[in-house]
C-alpha positions in Angstrom: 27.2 26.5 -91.1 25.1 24.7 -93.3 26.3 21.7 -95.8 25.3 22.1 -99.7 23.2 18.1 -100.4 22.8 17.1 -103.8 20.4 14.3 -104.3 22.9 12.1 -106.7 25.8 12.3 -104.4 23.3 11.4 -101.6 22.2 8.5 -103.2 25.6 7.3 -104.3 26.6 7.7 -100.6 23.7 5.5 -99.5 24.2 2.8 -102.4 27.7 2.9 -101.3 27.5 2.1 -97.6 27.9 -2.1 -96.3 24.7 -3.2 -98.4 25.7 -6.6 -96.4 24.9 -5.0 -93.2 21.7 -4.0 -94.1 20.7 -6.6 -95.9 21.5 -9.1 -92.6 19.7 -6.5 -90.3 16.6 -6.8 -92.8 16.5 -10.5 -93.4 16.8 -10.9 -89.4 14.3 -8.4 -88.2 11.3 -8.2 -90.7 8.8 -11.0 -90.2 9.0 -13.6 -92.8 11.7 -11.9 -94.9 13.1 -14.5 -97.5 15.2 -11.9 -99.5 16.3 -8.2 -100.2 16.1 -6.3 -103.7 17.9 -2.5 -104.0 15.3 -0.4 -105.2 15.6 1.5 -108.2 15.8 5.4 -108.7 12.8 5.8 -109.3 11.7 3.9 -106.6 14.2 5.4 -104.1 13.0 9.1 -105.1 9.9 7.7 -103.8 11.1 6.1 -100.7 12.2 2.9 -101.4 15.9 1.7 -100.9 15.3 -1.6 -100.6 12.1 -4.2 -100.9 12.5 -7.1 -98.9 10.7 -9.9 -100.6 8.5 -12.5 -97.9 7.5 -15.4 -97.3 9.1 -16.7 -100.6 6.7 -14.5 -102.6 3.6 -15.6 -101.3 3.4 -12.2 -99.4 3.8 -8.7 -100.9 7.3 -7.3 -100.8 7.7 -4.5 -98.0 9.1 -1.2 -98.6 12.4 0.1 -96.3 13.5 3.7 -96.7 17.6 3.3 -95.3 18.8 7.0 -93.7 22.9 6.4 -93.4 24.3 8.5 -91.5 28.7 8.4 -91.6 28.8 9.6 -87.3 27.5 7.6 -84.8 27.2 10.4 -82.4 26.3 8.0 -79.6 29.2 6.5 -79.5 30.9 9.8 -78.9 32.4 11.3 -75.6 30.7 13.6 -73.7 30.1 16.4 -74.7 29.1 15.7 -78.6 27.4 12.5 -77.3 23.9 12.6 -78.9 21.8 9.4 -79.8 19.2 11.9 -82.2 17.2 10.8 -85.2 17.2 13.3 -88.1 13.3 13.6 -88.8 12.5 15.2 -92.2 9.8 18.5 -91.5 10.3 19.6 -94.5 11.1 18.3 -98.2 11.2 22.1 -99.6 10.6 24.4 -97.0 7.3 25.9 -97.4 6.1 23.9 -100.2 6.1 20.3 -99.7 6.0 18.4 -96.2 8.9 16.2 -95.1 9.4 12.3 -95.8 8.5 12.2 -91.9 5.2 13.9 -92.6 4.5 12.7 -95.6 1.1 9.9 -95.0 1.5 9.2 -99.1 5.1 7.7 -98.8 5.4 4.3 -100.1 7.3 3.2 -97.1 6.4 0.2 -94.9 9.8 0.4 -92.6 12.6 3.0 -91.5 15.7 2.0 -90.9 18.4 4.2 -89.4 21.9 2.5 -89.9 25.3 4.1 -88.2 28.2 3.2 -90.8 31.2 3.2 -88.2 29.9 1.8 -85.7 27.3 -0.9 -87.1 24.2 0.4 -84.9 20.6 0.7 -86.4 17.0 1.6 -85.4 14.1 0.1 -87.2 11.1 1.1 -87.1 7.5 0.7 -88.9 7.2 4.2 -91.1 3.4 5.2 -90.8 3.5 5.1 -86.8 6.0 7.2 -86.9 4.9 9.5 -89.4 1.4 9.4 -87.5 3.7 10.9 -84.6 5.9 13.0 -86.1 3.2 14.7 -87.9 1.4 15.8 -84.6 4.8 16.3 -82.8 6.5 18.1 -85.1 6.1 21.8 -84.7 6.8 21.4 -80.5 9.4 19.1 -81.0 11.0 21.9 -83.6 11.0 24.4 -80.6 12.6 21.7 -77.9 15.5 20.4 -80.6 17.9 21.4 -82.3 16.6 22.2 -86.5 19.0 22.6 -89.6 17.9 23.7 -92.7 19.4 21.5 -95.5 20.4 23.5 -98.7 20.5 21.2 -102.2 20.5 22.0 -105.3 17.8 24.5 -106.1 15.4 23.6 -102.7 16.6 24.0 -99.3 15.2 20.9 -96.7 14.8 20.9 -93.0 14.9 18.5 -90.2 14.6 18.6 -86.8 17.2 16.2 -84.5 15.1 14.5 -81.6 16.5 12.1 -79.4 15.8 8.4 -80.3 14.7 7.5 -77.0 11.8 10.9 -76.9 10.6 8.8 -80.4 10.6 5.9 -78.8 8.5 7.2 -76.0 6.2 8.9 -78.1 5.6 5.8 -80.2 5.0 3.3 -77.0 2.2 6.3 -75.8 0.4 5.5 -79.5 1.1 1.8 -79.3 -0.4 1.7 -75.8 -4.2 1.2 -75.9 -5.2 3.9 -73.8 -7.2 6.9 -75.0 -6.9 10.3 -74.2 -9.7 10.8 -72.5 -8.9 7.6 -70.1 -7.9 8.1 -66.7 -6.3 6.1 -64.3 -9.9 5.1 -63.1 -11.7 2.0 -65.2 -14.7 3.5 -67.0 -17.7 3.4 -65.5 -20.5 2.1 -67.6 -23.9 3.7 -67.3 -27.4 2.2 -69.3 -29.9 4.5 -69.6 -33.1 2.8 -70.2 -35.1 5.6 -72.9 -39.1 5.3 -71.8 
C-alpha cells in the first residue's frame, strides 16, 4: 500500500523535526563549520535544508540536504529490523532522475537523521550520487522499491542497506582501478628506433 506525499506537508515535517539536533551533528562533523542557516524554499526545492557557514566566512557555505525519517527501523526487533537508506531513483518516474541521481544538485552533504532514536549518517552527496547512479538499476532488482505517489507526480526509491552504501563508497574511495589486480603493475619502456 502506497502513502499519498505532498511536498508542503513534507517540508513542514522536516522543518519541524529537533533543528538542535541537527544543527549539533553539523557544527561537530563538517570541517571548519562556525555556524548553520535553514535554507529557504526555494533553496530547499533545490536541495538545500540547511547551509552551514565556515570558517567564520572566510570559506564558502556548504550545502546539506537533511532526509528525516519518523522510524528508526534499526532499532527495531527482529524481524522489521532494517538499517536501509531510502535512495531517490526517480523524482517523476519516467521523466526526471532522482535527487540520488541527479549530478546538477546543489548539494555538498547528506544527512540521514532518525527522529526517535537520535541516529544519523552523513555523507558527502556527489560520491554518492557518483555511486548510486551506476548502482542503481542492480540495486533496484536486489532491494526492496516503492513508488512514492504526491500530488500530481508519482516518485520512486529504492531501500538499500546502509552498510551495501557504505561498502560501495569505500570500493570508490579506495585507489585501486578496475583493471588492477592483486599483482603491482609491471612497467615496460619500449625504446621506438
Amino acid at each position: 500500500m502506497s502513502t499519498m506525499y505532498d511536498f508542503g506537508e513534507r517540508l513542514r515535517f522536516s522543518q519541524g523535526h529537533d533543528q538542535r539536533g541537527v544543527t549539533a551533528i553539523l557544527l561537530d562533523r563538517v570541517p571548519n563549520a562556525t555556524g548553520i542557516r535553514r535554507a529557504s524554499e526555494v533553496s530547499d526545492r533545490q536541495g538545500t535544508d540547511y547551509w552551514v557557514d565556515r570558517d567564520h566566512g572566510h570559506l564558502p557555505p556548504l550545502s546539506v540536504d537533511v532526509k528525516v525519517r519518523e522510524e528508526d527501523w534499526a532499532a527495531k526487533p527482529a524481524p522489521f529490523t532494517a538499517d536501509d537508506l531510502a535512495l531517490e531513483t526517480w523524482s517523476s518516474i519516467g521523466s526526471k532522475v532522482g535527487w540520488t541521481r541527479d549530478p546538477d544538485k546543489r548539494t555538498d552533504y547528506i544527512l540521514w537523521w532518525w527522529c526517535d532514536t537520535g541516529r544519523f549518517f552523513l555523507v558527502p552527496f556527489h560520491p554518492l550520487c557518483h555511486v548510486f547512479s551506476r548502482k542503481w538499476s542492480e540495486w533496484q532488482e536486489r532491494y526492496k522499491t516503492r513508488p512514492q505517489p504526491n500530488a500530481g507526480w508519482t516518485s520512486e526509491c529504492v531501500f538499500v542497506p546502509r552498510i551495501v552504501v557504505v561498502e560501495a563508497l569505500n570500493r570508490w574511495s579506495d585507489g585501486r582501478t578496475k583493471s588492477t589486480t592483486t599483482q603491482p603493475a609491471q612497467l615496460s619502456l619500449e625504446v621506438a628506433p
